[in-house]
C-alpha positions as CSV (number, residue, x, y, z in Angstrom):
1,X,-0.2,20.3,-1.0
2,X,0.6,17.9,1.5
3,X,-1.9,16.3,2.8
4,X,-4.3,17.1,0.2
5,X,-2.1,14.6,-2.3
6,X,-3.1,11.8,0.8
7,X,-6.6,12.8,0.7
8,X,-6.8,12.8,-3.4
9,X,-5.2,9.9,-3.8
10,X,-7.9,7.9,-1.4
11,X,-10.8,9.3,-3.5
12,X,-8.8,7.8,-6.5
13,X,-8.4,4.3,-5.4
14,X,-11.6,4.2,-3.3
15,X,-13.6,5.1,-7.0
16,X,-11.0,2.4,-8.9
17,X,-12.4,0.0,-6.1
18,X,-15.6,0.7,-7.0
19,X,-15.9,0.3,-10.7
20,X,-13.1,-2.0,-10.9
21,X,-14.2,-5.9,-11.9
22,X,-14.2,-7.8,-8.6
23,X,-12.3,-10.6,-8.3
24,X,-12.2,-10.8,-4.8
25,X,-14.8,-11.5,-2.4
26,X,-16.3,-9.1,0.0
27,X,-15.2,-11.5,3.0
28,X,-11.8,-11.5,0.6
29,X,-11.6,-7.5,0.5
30,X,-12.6,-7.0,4.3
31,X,-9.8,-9.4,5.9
32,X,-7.0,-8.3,3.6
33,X,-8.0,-4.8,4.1
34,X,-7.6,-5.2,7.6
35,X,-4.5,-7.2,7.4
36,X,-2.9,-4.0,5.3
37,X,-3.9,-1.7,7.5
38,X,-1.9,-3.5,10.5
39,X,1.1,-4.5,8.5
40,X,1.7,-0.8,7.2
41,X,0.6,0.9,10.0
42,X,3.1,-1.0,12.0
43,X,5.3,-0.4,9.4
44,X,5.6,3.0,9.0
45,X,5.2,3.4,13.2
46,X,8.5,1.3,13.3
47,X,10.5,3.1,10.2
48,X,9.0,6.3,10.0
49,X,8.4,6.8,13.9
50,X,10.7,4.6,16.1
51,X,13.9,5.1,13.4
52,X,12.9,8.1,12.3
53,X,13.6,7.8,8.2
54,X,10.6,9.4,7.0
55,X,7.6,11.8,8.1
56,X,4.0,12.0,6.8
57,X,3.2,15.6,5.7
58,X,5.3,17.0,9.2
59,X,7.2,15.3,12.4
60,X,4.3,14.9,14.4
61,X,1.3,12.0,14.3
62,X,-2.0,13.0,14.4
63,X,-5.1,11.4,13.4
64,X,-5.3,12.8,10.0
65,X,-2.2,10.8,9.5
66,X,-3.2,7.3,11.4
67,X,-6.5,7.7,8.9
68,X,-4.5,7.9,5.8
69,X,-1.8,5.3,6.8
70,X,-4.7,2.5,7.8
71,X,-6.6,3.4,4.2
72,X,-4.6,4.3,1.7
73,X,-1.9,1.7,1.2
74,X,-5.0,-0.8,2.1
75,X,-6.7,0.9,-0.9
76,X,-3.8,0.2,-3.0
77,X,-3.3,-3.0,-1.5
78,X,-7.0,-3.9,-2.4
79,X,-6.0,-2.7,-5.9
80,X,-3.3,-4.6,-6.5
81,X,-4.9,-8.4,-4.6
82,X,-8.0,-8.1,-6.9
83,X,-5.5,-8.5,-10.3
84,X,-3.1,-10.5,-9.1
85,X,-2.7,-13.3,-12.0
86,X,-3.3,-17.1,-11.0
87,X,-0.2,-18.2,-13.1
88,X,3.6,-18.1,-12.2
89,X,5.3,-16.8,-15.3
90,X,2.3,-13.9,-15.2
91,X,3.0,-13.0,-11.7
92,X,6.8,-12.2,-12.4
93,X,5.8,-9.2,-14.7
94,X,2.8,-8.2,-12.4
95,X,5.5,-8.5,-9.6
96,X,7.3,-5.6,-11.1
97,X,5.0,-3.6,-12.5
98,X,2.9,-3.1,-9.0
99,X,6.9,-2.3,-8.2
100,X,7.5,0.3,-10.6
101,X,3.6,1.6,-9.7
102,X,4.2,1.7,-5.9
103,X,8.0,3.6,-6.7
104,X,6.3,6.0,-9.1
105,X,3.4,6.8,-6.4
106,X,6.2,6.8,-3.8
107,X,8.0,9.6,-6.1
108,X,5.0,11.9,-6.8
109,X,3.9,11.1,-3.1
110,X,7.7,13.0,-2.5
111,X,7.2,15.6,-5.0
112,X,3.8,16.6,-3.5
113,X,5.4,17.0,0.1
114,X,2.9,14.0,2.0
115,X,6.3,12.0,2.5
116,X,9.6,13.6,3.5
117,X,12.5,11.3,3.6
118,X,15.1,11.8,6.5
119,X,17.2,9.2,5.9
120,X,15.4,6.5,3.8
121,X,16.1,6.6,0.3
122,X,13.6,5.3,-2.8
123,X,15.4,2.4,-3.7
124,X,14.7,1.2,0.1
125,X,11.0,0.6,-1.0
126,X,11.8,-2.4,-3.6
127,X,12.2,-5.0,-1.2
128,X,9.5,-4.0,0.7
129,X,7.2,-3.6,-2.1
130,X,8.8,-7.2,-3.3
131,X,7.5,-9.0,0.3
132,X,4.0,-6.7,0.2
133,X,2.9,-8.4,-3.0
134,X,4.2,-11.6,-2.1
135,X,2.2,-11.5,1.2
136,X,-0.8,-10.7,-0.9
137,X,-0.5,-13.3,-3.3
138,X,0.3,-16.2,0.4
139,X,-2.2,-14.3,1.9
140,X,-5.3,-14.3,-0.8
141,X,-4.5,-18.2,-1.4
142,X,-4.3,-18.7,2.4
143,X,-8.0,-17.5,2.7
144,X,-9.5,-19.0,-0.5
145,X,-7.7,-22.5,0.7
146,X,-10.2,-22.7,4.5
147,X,-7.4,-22.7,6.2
């Protein structure tokens, strides 16, 4: 089921993108989906490839892969920018429930054979879920401030 659970899971987010209320801006939704598209591709090159602590569906990188990795977490990334609350004290609680979203995808992303730990373990993920959202939430005021 492999890749399939990739492929699936697109199609889900793309149609949540979709109907979802937009909060973001086109120009908002093309630069940040561009910006998580380098930051996890790199990412995953550097942990999954270079250190070797987790695999995609198999051991080798092919473009099936590359696609996924520069859409999907983008997708989710898109997801999660377009609902991120203004105030502080909401942000905490949004802050841990994209956390305990992203682990629960990470599990059934596990249990459906598209990621095969060799090394990493779940718990790994918190911190860099932690800095993801953050960067959304620097990133999102970054643009809406000019520069």
């Amino acid at each position: 089921m492999g890749i399939w659970f990739g492929y699936i899971s697109l199609f889900v987010f793309i149609m949540v993108i979709m109907l979802m209320p937009k909060n973001l801006t086109l120009r908002e939704i093309y630069i940040t989906w561009g910006w998580m598209s380098f930051l996890t591709v790199f990412t995953d090159l550097v942990f999954g490839f270079i250190f070797d602590f987790y695999d995609f569906v198999d051991p080798k990188i092919d473009g099936a892969d590359l696609f996924l990795e520069a859409v999907l977490p983008s997708s989710y990334g898109i997801i999660t920018a377009n609902f991120l609350p203004q105030k502080n004290s909401n942000f905490i609680w949004y802050l841990l429930g994209v956390i305990l979203a992203a682990l629960f995808y990470e599990w059934l992303s596990l249990q459906a054979g598209y990621l095969v730990y060799k090394g990493w373990k779940l718990f790994y993920s918190i911190p860099v879920y932690i800095l993801g959202t953050l960067f959304l939430r620097w990133h999102l005021r970054f643009i809406r401030s000019g520069y």
